[in-house]
N, C-alpha and C positions, 0 to 999 in steps of 0.2 A: 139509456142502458145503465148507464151509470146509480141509477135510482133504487136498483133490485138489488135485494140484499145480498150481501154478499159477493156482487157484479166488480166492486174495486178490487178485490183481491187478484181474479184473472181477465178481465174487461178492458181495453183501450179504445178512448172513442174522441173519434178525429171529426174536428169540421173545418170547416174553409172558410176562409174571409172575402173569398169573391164576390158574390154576390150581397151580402149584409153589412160589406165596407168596401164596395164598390173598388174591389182590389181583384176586378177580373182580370187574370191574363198572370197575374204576381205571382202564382203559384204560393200562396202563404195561408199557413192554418194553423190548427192546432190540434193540440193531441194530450190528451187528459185522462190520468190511470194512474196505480199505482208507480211507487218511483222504479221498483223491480223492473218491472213490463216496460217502463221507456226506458229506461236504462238498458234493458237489450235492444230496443229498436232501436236507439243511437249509437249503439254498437255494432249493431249492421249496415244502418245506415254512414256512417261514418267509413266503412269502406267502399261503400257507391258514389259518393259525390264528397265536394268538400267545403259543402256550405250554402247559405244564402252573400247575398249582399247583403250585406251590415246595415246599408239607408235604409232598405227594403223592410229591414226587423225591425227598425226603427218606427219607424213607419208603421206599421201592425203594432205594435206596441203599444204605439199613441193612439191608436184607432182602438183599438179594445177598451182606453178609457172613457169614450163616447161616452155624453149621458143622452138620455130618451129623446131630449129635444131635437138631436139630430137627425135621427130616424123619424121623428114625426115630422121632423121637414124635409128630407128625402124621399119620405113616401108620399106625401104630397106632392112634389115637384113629376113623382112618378106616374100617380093619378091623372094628372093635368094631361101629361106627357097623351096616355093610355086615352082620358076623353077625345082628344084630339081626332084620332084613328078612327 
């Protein structure tokens, strides 16, 4: 979404780390837009809950620095898995 011009101005676009850092269940993602637009939804958000775990951020954090190698060997190991069946 992010790509159409003009889309960062009113656009926030969220994804998850579940499946692509094998952080199913962590409830961890991301969210990308101008600083306006998360700056209200961390302001909303901030009155619904009061936080992650810290490990947990940590954690996503360092998995976002992944380089490609990774993923070409998890999706290999997931191939194999899938031949199997």
């Amino acid at each position: 979404m992010l790509a159409v011009e003009g889309a960062i101005d009113v656009v926030i676009e969220l994804n998850s780390l579940s499946k692509s850092h094998n952080m199913a269940g962590w409830r961890v993602g991301i969210m990308t837009g101008a600083r306006e637009r998360i700056d209200e939804v961390i302001r909303f958000k901030s009155n619904m809950d009061s936080g992650m775990f810290l490990p947990l951020q940590l954690a996503a954090a360092k998995a976002l620095e992944l380089e490609q190698d990774w993923f070409d060997e998890i999706n290999l190991v997931y191939f194999k898995r899938k031949k199997e069946f």
